[in-house]
MIMIMI-42512 format. One record per residue (C-alpha): residue number from 1; chain; z negated, y, x. Coordinates in nm, 2 decimals. Each point is the difference from the previous one (the first is absolute). Layout:
# MIMIMI-42512
@n = NUM chain = A w = Z v = Y u = X
...
This chain:
# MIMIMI-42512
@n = 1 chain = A w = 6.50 v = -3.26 u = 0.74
@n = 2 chain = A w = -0.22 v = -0.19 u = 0.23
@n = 3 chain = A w = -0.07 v = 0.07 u = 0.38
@n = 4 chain = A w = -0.04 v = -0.30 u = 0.30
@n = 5 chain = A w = -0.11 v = 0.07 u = 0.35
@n = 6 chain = A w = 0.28 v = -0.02 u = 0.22
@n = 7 chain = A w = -0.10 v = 0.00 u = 0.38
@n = 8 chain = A w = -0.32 v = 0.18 u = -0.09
@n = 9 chain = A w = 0.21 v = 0.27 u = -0.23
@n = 10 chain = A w = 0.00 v = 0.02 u = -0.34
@n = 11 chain = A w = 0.35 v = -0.08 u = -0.16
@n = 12 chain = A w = 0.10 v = 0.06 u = -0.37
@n = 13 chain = A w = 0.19 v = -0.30 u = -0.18
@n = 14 chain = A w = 0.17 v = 0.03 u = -0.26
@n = 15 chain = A w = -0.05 v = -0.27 u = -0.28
@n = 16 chain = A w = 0.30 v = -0.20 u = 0.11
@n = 17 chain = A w = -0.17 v = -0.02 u = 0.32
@n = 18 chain = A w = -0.32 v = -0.13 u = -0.13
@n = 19 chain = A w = -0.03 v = -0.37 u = 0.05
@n = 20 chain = A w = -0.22 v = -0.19 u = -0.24
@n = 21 chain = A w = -0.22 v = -0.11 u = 0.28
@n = 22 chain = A w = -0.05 v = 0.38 u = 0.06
@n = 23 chain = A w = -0.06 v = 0.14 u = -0.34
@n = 24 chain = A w = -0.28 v = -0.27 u = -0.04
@n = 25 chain = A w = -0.13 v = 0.04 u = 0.32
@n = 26 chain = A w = 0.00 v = 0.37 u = -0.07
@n = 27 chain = A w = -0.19 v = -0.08 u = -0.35
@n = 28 chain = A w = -0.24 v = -0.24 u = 0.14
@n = 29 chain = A w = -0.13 v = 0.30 u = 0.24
@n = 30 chain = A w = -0.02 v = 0.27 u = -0.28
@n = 31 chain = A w = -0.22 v = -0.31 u = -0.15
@n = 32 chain = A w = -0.18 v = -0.02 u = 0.32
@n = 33 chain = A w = -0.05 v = 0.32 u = 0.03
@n = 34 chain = A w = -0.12 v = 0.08 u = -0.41
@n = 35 chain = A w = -0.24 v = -0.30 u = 0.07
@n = 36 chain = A w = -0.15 v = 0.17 u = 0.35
@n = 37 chain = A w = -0.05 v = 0.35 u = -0.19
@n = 38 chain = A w = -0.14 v = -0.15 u = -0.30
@n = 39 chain = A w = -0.24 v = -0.21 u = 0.24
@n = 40 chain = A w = -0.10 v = 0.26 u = 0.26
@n = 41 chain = A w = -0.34 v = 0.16 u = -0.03
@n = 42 chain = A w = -0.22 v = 0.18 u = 0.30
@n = 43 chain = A w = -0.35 v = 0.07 u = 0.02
@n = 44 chain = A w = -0.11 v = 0.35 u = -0.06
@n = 45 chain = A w = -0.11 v = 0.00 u = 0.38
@n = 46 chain = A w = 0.36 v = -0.11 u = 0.12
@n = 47 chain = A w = 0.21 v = 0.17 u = -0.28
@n = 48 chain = A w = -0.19 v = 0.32 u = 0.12
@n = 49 chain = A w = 0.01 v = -0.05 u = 0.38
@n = 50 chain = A w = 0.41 v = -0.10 u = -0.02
@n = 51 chain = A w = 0.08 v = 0.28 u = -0.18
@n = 52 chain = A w = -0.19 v = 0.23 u = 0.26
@n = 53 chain = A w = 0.15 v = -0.20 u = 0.28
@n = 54 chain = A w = 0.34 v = 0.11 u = -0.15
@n = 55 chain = A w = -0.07 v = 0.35 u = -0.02
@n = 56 chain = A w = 0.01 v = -0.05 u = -0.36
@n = 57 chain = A w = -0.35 v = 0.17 u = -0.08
@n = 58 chain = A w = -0.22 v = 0.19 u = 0.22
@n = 59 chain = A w = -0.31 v = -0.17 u = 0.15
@n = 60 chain = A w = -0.21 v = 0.27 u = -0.13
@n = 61 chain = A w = 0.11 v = -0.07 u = -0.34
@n = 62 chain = A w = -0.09 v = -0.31 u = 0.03
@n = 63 chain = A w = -0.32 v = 0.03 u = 0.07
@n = 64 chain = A w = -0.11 v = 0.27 u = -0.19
@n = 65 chain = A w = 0.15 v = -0.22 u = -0.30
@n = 66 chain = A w = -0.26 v = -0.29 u = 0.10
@n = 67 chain = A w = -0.31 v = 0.21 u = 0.11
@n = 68 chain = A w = -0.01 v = 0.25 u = -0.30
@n = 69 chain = A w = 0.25 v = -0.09 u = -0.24
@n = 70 chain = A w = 0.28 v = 0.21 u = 0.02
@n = 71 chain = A w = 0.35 v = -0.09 u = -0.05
@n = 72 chain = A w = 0.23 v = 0.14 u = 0.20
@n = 73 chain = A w = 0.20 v = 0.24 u = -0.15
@n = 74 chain = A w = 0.34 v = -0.20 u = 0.04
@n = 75 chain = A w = -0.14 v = -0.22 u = -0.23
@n = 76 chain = A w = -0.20 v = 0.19 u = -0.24
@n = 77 chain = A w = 0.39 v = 0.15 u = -0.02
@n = 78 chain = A w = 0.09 v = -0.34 u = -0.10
@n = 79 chain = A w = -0.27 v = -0.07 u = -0.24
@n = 80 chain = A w = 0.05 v = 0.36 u = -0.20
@n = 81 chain = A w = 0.37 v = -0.06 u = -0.03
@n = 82 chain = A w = -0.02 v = -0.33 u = -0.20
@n = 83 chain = A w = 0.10 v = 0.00 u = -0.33
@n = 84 chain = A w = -0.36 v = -0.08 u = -0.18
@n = 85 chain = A w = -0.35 v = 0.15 u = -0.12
@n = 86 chain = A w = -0.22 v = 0.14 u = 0.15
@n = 87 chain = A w = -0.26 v = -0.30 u = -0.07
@n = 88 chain = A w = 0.31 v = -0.20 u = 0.18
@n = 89 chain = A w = 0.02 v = 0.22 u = 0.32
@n = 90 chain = A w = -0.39 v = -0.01 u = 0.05
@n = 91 chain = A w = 0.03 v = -0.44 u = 0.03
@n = 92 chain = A w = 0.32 v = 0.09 u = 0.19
@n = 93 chain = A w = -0.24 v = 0.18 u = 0.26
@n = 94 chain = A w = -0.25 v = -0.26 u = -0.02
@n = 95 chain = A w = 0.22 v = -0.27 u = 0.10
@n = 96 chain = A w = 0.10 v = 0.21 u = 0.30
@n = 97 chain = A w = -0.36 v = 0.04 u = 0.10
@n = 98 chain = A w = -0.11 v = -0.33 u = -0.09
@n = 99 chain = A w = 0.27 v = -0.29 u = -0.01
@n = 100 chain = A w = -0.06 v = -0.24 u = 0.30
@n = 101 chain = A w = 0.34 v = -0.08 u = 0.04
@n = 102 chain = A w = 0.38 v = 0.15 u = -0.05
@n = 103 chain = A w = 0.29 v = -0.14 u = -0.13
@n = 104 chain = A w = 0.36 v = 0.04 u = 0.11
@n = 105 chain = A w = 0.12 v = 0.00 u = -0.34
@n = 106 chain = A w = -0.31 v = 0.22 u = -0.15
@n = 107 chain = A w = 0.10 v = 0.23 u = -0.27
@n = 108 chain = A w = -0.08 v = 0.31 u = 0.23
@n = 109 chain = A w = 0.15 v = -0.17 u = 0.32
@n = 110 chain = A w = 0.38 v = 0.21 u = -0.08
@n = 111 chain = A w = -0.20 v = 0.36 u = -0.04
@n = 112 chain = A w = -0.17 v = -0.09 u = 0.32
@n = 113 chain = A w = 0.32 v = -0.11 u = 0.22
@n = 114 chain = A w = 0.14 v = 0.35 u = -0.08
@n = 115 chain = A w = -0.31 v = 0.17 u = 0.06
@n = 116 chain = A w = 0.00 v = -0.19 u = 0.36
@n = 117 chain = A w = 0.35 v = 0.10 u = -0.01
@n = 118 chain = A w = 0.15 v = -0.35 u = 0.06
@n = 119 chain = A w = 0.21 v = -0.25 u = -0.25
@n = 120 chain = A w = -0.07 v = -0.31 u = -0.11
@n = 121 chain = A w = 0.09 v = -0.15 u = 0.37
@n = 122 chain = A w = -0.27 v = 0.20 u = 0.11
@n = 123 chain = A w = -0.24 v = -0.13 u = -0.24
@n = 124 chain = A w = 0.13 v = -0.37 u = 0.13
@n = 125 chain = A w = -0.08 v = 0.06 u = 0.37
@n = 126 chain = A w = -0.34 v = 0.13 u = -0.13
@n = 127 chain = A w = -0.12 v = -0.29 u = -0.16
@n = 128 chain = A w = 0.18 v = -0.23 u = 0.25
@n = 129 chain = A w = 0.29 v = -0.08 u = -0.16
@n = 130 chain = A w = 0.29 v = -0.10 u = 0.21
């Protein structure tokens, strides 16, 4: 089943009702929108300051995380819960502290959406994806 905006509401079509302009219109945006994850990256500085912003992560965590090195605890939660060594987990917390920039698609970016409590849309509107 597919969905199309009818007057602003979402409708459900069943596949009768799916023109072929529609179902490649609908494939082009799932294109569009693999493309624009795959592509999106943020500076640490805005990455951080969004996800503060959107109540996502206290400011205090924040800072303490770049004045002295301390991950918050949402995502050392994050970290201790993937599936590798412990050699693994200690690059896995250097990234956090060091990497210049995130990426949408980053292999810890699904742990972190449900640690800010949000879905994959969420994760969109944070790195500007519309």
């Amino acid at each position: 089943m597919a969905t199309k905006l009818v007057n602003g509401v979402a409708v459900e079509l069943t596949a009768g009702e799916i023109t072929a302009r529609e179902a490649e219109e609908a494939a082009w945006e799932a294109s569009r929108l693999t493309e624009a994850r795959a592509n999106a990256t943020l500076d640490r500085f805005e990455f951080l300051n969004r996800a503060v912003a959107a109540g996502h992560i206290a400011a205090a965590a924040v800072l303490a995380m770049s004045t002295s090195g301390i991950i918050p605890a949402a995502v050392e939660a994050i970290i201790d819960a993937q599936p590798v060594t412990d050699a693994e987990k200690a690059l896995l917390r250097l990234d956090v502290l060091q990497r210049p920039e995130f990426k949408r698609n980053g292999a810890l970016m699904p742990a972190i959406a449900a640690s800010f409590e949000t879905d994959a849309a969420g994760l969109d509107a944070l790195f500007g994806i519309a």
